[in-house]
C-alpha positions as CSV (number, residue, x, y, z in Angstrom):
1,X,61.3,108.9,31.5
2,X,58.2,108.0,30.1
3,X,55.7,106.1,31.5
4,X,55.2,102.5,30.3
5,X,51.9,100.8,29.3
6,X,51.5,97.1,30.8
7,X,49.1,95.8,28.6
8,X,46.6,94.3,30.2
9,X,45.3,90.9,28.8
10,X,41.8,89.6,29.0
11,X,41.0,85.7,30.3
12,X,40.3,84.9,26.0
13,X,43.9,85.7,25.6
14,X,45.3,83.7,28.5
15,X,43.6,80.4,27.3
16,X,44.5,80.5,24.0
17,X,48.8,81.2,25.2
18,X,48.3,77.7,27.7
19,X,47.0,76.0,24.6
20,X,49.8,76.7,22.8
21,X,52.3,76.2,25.6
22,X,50.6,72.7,25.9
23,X,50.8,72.0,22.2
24,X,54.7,72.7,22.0
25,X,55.5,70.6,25.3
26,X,53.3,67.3,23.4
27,X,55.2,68.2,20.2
28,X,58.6,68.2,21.7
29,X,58.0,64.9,24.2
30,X,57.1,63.3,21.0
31,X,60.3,64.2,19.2
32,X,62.8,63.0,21.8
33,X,60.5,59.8,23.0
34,X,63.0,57.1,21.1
35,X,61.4,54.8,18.5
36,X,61.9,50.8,18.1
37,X,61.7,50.0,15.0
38,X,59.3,46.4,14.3
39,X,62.0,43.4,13.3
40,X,59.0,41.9,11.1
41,X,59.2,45.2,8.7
42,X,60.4,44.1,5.3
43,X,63.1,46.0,4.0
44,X,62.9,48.6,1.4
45,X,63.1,48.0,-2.0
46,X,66.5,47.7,-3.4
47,X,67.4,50.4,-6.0
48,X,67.6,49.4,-9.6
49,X,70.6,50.8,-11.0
50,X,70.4,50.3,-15.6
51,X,74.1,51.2,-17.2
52,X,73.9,52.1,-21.0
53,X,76.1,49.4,-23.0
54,X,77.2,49.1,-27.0
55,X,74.0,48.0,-28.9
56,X,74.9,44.3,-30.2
57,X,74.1,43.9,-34.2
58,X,72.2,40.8,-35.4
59,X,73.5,38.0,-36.6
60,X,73.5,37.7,-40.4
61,X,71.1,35.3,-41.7
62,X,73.5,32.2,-43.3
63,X,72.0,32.2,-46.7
64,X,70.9,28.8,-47.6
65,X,72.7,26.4,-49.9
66,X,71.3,26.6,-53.5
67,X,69.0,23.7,-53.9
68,X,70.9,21.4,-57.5
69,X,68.4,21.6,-60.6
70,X,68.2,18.1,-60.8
71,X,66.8,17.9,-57.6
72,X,62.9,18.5,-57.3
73,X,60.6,18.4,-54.3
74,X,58.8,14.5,-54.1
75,X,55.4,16.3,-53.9
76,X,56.4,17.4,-57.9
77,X,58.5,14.4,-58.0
78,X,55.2,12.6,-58.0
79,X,52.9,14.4,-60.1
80,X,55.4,14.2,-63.0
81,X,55.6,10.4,-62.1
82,X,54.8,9.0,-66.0
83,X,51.8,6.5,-66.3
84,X,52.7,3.0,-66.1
85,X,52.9,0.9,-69.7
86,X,50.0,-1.5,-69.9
87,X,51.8,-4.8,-69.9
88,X,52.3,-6.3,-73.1
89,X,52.8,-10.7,-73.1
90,X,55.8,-11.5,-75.4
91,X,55.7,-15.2,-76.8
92,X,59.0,-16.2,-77.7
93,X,58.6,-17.5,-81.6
94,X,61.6,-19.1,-81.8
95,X,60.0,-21.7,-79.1
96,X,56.6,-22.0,-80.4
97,X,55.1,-24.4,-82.3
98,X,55.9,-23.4,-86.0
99,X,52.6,-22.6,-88.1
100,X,51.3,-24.9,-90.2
101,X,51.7,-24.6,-93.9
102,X,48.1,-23.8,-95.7
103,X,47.1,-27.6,-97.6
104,X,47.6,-27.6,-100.7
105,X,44.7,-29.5,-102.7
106,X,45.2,-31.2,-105.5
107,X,43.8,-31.1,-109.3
108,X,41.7,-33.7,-108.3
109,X,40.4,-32.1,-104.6
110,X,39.7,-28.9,-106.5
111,X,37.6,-30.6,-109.1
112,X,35.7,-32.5,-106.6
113,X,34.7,-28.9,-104.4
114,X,33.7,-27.2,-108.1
115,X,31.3,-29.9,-108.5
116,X,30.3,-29.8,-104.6
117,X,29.3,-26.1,-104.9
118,X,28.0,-26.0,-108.7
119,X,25.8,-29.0,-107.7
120,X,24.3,-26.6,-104.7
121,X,24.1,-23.7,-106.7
122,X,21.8,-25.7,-109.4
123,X,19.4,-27.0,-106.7
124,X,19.0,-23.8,-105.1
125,X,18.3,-22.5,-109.0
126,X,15.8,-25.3,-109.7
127,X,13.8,-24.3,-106.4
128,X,11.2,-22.9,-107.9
129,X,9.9,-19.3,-106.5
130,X,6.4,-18.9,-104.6
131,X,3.7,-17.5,-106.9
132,X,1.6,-14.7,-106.0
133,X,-1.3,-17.1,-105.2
134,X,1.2,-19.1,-102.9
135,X,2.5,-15.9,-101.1
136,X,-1.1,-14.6,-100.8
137,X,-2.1,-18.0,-99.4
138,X,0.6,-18.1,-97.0
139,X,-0.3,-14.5,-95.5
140,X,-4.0,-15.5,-95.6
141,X,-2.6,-18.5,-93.8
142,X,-0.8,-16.1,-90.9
143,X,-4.0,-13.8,-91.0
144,X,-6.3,-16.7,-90.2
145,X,-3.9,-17.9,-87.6
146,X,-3.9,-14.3,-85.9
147,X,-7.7,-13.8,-86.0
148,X,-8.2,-17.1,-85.5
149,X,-6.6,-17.3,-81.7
150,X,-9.0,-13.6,-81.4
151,X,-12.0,-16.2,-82.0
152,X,-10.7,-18.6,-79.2
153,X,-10.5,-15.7,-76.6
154,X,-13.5,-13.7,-78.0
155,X,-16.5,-14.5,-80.9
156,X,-16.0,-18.1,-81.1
157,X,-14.5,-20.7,-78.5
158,X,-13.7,-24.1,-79.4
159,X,-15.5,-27.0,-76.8
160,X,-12.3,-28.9,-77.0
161,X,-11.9,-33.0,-77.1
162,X,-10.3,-34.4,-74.5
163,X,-6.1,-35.1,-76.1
164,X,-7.6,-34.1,-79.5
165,X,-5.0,-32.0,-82.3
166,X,-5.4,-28.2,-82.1
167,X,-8.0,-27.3,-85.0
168,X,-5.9,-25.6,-88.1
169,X,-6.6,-21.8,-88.1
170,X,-6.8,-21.1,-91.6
171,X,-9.3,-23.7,-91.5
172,X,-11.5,-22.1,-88.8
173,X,-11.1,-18.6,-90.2
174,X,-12.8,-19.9,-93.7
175,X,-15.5,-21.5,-91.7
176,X,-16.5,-18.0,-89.5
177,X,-16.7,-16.6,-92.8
178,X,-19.0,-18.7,-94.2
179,X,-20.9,-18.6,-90.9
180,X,-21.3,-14.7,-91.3
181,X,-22.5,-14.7,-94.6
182,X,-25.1,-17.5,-94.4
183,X,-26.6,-15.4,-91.3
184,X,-27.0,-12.4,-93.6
185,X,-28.2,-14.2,-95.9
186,X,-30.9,-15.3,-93.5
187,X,-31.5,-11.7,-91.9
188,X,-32.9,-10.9,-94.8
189,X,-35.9,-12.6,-95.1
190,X,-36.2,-12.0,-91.4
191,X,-38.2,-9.1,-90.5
192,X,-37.0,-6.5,-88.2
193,X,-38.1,-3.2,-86.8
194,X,-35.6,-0.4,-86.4
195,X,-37.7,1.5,-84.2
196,X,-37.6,-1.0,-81.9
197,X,-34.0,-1.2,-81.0
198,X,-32.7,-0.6,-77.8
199,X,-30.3,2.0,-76.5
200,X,-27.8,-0.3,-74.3
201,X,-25.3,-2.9,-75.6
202,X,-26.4,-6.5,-75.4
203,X,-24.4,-9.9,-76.1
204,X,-25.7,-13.5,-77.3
205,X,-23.9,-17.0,-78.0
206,X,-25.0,-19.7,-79.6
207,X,-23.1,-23.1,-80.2
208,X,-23.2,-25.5,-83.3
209,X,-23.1,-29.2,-82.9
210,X,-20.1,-30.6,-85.6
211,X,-23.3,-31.7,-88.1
212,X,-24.0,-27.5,-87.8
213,X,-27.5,-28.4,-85.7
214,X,-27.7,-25.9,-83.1
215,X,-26.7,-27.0,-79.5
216,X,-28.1,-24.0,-77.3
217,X,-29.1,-20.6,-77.6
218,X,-28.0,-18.0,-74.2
219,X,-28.5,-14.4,-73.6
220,X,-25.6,-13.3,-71.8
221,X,-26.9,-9.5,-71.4
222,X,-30.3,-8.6,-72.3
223,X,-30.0,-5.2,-71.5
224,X,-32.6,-3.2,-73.5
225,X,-32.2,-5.0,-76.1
226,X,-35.5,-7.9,-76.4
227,X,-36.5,-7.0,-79.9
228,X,-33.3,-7.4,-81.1
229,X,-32.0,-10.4,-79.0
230,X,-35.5,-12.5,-80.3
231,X,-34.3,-10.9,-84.1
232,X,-31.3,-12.7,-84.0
233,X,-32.6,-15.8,-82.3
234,X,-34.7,-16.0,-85.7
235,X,-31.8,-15.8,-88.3
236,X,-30.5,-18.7,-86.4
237,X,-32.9,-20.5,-86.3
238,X,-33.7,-19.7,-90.2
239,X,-30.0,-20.7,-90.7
240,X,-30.2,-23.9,-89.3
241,X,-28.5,-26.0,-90.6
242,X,-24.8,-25.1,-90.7
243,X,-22.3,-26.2,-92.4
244,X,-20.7,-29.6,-91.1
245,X,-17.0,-29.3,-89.6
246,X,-14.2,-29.3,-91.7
247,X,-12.4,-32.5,-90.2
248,X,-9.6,-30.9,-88.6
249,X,-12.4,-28.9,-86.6
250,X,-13.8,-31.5,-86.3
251,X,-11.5,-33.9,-84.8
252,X,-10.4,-30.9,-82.5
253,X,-13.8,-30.2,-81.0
254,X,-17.2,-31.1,-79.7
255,X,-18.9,-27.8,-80.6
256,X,-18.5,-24.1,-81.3
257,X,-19.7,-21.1,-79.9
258,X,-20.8,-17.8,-81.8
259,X,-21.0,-14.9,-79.3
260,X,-23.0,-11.9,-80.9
261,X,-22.3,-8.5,-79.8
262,X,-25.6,-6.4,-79.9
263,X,-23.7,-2.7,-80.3
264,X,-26.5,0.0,-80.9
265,X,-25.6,2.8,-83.4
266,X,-23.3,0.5,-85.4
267,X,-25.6,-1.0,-87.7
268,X,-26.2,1.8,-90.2
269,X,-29.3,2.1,-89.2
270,X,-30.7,-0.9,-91.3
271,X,-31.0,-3.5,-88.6
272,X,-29.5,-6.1,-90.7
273,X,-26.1,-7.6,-91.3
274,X,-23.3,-9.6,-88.9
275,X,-20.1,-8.6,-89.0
276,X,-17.1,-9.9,-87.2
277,X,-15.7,-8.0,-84.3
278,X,-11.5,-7.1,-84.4
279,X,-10.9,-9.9,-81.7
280,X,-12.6,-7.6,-78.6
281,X,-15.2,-8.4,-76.7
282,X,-18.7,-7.2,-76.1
283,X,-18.8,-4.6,-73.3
């Protein structure tokens, strides 16, 4: 018989077969050790079990009951509302008062009117119509009244009496233009320089007594003007006296003032002649 080998194993190898023997003896004590179960475990989830059923159809819509023609919503219902009728009054004729008949005039009523309205008609015939001299009059009348309120407020100012009538304008117009042309007719024998003649603007007044005597002589602005201002003081004086008031004038007010405007370059150049101002006064 042969011989057998006995295998010799080293201390490496004996270790390692107690692990292992160790290891199986834990493993099976743990698998027959019984185990308790905790009471405050929840249970497990139930299973959810779905069956396949007939698929249910929809119901069918009930169609909805046709709405009448006749019928229309209230939002159109109230757009096609008509306009309301403007209210008309109605007067019952056969209670009113009846109308009354139209007079009837008689041969003699009618005869009487004719001779009413022929009578009118021949006075407004015999009127006679204003001549040319009468209608120029009149608008020299207006004129004099329109410059003659520019005197007042600018050339010449009334010293009024105390309660006296308002002076005629017509009146004082004719007597500022007789005024003018007696001082021109003065400036000419009044000799003047043109060389001497300022350059600035310059004002005087000088106020009549109702005989026309002079009452007093002011320069109101001198300005450059001394030749000129002691020029004019001359024609006054050379045109001394005036012409009396016309009464109406006269009866209105105690004196006049004359304001002269001294305005150089408006002369001509000659140094003489007055001329009335358009109702302004001297800057």
């Amino acid at each position: 018989m042969p011989p057998m080998l006995i295998a010799q194993t080293s201390p490496e190898q004996r270790a390692l077969n107690w692990a292992l023997a160790a290891s199986l003896v834990i493993h099976l004590l743990i698998l027959f050790v019984p185990r308790h179960e905790p009471s405050a475990q929840p249970a497990a989830a139930s299973r959810l079990e779905a069956r396949l059923g007939p698929v249910r159809q929809p119901a069918a819509e009930t169609p909805a009951p046709p709405v009448p023609a006749n019928i229309q919503p209230r939002s159109a219902s109230k757009a096609a509302k008509p306009a309301p009728r403007p209210r008309m009054m109605t007067v019952d004729k056969s209670r009113g008062p009846a109308v009354a008949a139209a007079p009837k005039w008689t041969a003699a009523q009618k005869a009487e009117m004719d001779g009413f309205l022929n009578e009118l008609a021949g006075q407004a015939q015999a009127t006679p119509k204003p001549t040319l001299a009468q209608r120029s009059l009149a608008m020299a009348r207006e004129q004099g009244r329109q410059m003659a309120a520019q005197d007042e407020a600018g050339e010449a100012m009334l010293e009024r009496r105390p309660n006296g009538p308002p002076a005629d304008p017509f009146s004082l117009e004719m007597y500022m233009d007789g005024l003018v042309r007696r001082l021109n007719r003065s400036a000419a024998f009044v000799k003047n320089d043109p060389r001497s003649k300022g350059v600035r603007s310059a004002a005087v007044q000088f106020r009549l007594n109702p005989d026309g005597s002079l009452k007093s002589f002011v320069v109101l602005n001198a300005g450059d003007q001394a030749e000129e201002i002691a020029f004019i003081k001359s024609v006054i004086e050379r045109s001394l006296p005036f012409s009396p008031f016309p009464p109406d004038i006269d009866k209105a007010a105690r004196s006049l003032g004359v304001t002269i405007c001294i305005q150089p370059g408006s002369g001509g150049g000659s140094g003489l002649g007055f001329s009335r101002m358009s109702g302004s006064r001297c800057r």
